[in-house]
N, C-alpha and C positions, 0 to 999 in steps of 0.2 A: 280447228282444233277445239276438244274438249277442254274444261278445265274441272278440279278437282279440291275443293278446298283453296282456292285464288291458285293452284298448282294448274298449269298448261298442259294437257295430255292427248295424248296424238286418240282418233277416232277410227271406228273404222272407215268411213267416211274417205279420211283420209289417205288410208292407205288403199282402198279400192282407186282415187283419182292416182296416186302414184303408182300404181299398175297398168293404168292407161297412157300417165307421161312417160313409162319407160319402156313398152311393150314394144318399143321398137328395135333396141341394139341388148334389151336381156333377153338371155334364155329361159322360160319356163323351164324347169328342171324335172325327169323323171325322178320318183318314187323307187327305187331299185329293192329287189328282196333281199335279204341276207339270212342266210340260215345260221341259226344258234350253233357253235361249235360241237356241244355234247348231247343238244337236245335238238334235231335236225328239222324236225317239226314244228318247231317254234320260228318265226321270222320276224325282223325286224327291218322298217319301209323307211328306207335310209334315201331322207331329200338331199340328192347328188349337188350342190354346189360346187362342188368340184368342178363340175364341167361347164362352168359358166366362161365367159370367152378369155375374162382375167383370172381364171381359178378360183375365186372365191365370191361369195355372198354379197362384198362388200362394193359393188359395180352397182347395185339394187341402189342404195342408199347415196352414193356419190352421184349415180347419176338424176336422182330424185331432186337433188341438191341444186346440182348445175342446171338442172333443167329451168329454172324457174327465176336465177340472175343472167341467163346464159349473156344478156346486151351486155352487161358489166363485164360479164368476163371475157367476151371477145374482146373487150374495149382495154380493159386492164390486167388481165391474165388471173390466174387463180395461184395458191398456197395450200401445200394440206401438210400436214404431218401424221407419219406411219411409220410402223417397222416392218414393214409389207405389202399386204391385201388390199390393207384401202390406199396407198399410194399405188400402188400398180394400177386398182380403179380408177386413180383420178389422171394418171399420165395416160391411161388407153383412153377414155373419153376426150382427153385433150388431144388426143392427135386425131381421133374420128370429127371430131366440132372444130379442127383447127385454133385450139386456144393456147396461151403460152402457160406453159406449168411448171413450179416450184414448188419440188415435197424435202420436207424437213427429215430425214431417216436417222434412227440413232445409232450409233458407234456399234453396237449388239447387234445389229441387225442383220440376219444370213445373207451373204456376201449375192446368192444366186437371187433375192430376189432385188437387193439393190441395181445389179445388172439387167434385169427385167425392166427397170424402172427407167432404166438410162437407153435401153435399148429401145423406148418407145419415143424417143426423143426430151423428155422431161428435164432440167436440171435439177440436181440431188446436191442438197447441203447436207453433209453428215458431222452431226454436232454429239457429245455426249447425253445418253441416254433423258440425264435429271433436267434438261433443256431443250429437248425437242418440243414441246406445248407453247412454250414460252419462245423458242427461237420464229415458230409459226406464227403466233402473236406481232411479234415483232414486224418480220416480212409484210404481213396485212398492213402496219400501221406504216410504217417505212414507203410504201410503194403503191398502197394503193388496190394488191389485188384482192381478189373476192378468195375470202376462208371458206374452205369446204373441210370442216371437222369431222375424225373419224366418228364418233359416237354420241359426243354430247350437244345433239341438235335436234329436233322435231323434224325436219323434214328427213334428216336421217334416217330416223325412229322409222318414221312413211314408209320409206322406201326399204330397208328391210323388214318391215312388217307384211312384204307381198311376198315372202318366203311363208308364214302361216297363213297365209291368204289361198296360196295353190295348193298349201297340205289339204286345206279343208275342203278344195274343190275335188282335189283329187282322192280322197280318203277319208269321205264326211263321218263316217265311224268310229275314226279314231278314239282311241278313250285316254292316251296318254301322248305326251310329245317333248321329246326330249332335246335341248338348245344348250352348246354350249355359252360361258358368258365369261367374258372379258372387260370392255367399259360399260357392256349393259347395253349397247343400240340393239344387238340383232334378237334378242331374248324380250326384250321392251314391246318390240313391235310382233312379233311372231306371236306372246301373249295376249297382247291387246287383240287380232286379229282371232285369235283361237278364241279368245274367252267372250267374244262378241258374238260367235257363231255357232259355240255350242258348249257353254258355261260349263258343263260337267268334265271336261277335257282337263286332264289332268297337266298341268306344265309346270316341268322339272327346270332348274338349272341345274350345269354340270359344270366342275370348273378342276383344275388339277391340285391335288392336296397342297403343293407346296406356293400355291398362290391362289388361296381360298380366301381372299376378301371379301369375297361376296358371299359363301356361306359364314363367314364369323358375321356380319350385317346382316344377315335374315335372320341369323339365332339370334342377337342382341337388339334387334328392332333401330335400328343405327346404322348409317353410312360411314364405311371403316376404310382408313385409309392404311394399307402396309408399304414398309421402305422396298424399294427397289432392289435393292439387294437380297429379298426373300424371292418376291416373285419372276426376277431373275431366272431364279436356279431351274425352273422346270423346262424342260424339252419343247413344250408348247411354244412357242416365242409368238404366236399371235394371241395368245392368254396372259400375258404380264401386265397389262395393264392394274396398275396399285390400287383402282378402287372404282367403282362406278361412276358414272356419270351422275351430273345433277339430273338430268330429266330423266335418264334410265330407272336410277332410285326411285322416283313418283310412281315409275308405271311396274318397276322391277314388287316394291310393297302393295301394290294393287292389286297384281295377277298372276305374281308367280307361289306355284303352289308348296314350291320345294327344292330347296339347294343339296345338292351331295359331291362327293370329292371322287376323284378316282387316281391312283397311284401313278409314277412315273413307267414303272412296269405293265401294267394295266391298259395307257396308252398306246404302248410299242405294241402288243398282244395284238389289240384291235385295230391296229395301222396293218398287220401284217395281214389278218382274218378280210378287211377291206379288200384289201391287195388282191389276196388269193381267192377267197369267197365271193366276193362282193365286185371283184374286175372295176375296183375304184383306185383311184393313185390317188392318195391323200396326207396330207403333214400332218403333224402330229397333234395340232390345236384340232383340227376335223374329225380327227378321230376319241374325242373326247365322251362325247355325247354316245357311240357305239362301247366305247368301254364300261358305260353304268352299268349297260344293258347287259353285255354279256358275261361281265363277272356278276352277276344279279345286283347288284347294290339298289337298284329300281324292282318292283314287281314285274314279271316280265306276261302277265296275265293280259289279258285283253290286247286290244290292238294297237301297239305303238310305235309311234314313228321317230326317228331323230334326224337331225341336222347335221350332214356331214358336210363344215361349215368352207374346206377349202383345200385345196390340192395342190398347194406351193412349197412342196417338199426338196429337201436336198437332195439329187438324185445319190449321193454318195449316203447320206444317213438312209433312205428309201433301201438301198442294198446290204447296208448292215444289221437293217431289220427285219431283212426276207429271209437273210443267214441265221437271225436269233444271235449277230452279235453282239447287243445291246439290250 
């Protein structure tokens, strides 16, 4: 790991060797096109994580994790805390390496992916949202097992930083790249890995207006913490997280070049346009990154790509917004 000012920052270095420890149970993900709604001509190279084998990104990073205690955690089991994606990561890895796993899920969490979580064998404590970091915490100290945190880790960082690693291998052109951001891991590393390989590449954060932590922190040059009860209210339920992470922040003020919001409506638009366009199933935090682009709120000039971070959709809300019920 780099450092930065006595600050620890993941290398590219490092997320090239987290590509090699995980290349075995991740998917490399195509690049899929999407054509612009009103301007057909135009497209945008939507990295499908969706179709990773737990629906989302966050397998990259969990498994970067475990990879590297795995003696401890056969010996002592693992802990994670999620409202989803990276708990489904970490109970699918655990039944592939046979290890025993407890994910912390909070009380808000959509019910289908809590059953995902339990249906891989895992036990799920579901405690109230303002306690799940802190309930994880606990378990760790309690018991012994090895913490795998969703975001605020370095090897994290690593291992979703090989999502901007195959954009660049697959799409060295790129001039822009758009990442949703939530605690800050998968933007952290996808940054780091873009701006190491061709500095001029433009990377955006996206995040939903009604839990924009992370652009009120880029504008005021500060790590901003908002109550729960704000970022709550948005659709996105893998986007609520209250504030970045401490290591994200380091590398979030390093190398990203730009935060923008995009509506609750805006998100459904682009969930549905995936759907139908794009032959992606994606929830609505995944569809974030495609809504910049296609209500312009980004330049849509040159060649850009975003991250369509995950497909753990309600298939019930998934049909109320193929109707334009919502």
């Amino acid at each position: 790991m780099g450092t930065s000012e006595g600050t620890e920052l993941v290398t590219l270095a490092d997320i090239e060797a987290a590509a090699e420890r995980i290349s075995d149970l991740v998917l490399r993900t195509p690049l899929i096109q999407l054509p612009h709604p009103q301007h057909p001509d135009e497209v945008l190279h939507c990295k499908a994580e969706s179709l990773q084998p737990t629906s989302a990104f966050k397998l990259r990073g969990a498994y970067n994790t475990i990879a590297q205690v795995l003696d401890q955690a056969r010996e002592n089991g693992i802990v994670a805390q999620s409202s989803g994606n990276h708990a489904r990561a970490v109970a699918w890895l655990a039944h592939r390496l046979g290890l025993r796993a407890v994910i912390v899920m909070p009380d808000a969490a959509p019910l289908p992916k809590i059953d995902a979580v339990r249906a891989l064998g895992a036990d799920v404590e579901i405690v109230p949202s303002a306690l799940r970091d802190i309930r994880a915490h606990e378990l760790a100290e309690q018991h012994g097992y090895v913490h795998v945190p969703p975001y605020d880790d370095l090897r994290i960082i690593a291992g979703q930083g090989t999502v901007g690693l195959e954009i660049m291998q697959q799409l060295p052109e790129v001039d822009t790249v758009l990442v949703p951001v939530s605690g800050g891991g998968l933007i952290s590393g996808v940054a780091t890995a873009v701006k190491a390989l061709k500095p001029g590449t433009r990377v955006i954060a996206v995040e939903p207006e009604l839990a924009a932590d992370a652009a009120q922190s880029f504008r005021e040059g500060r790590r901003i913490t908002w109550e729960q009860e704000l970022t709550y209210r948005t659709v996105a339920d893998g986007l609520r997280t209250p504030a970045l992470g401490l290591h994200p922040w380091e590398h979030f003020k390093r190398y990203v070049d730009d935060v923008v919001t995009v509506t609750e409506d805006q998100i459904l638009a682009a969930m549905r346009h995936l759907t139908l366009a794009g032959r992606l199933v994606v929830e609505p935090s995944g569809a974030v990154a495609t809504a910049a682009w296609m209500h312009n709120i980004v330049p849509s000039t040159g060649t850009v790509a975003a991250v369509v971070s995950g497909g753990s959709v309600d298939p019930a809300l998934l049909a109320r917004v193929l109707r334009q019920e919502v």
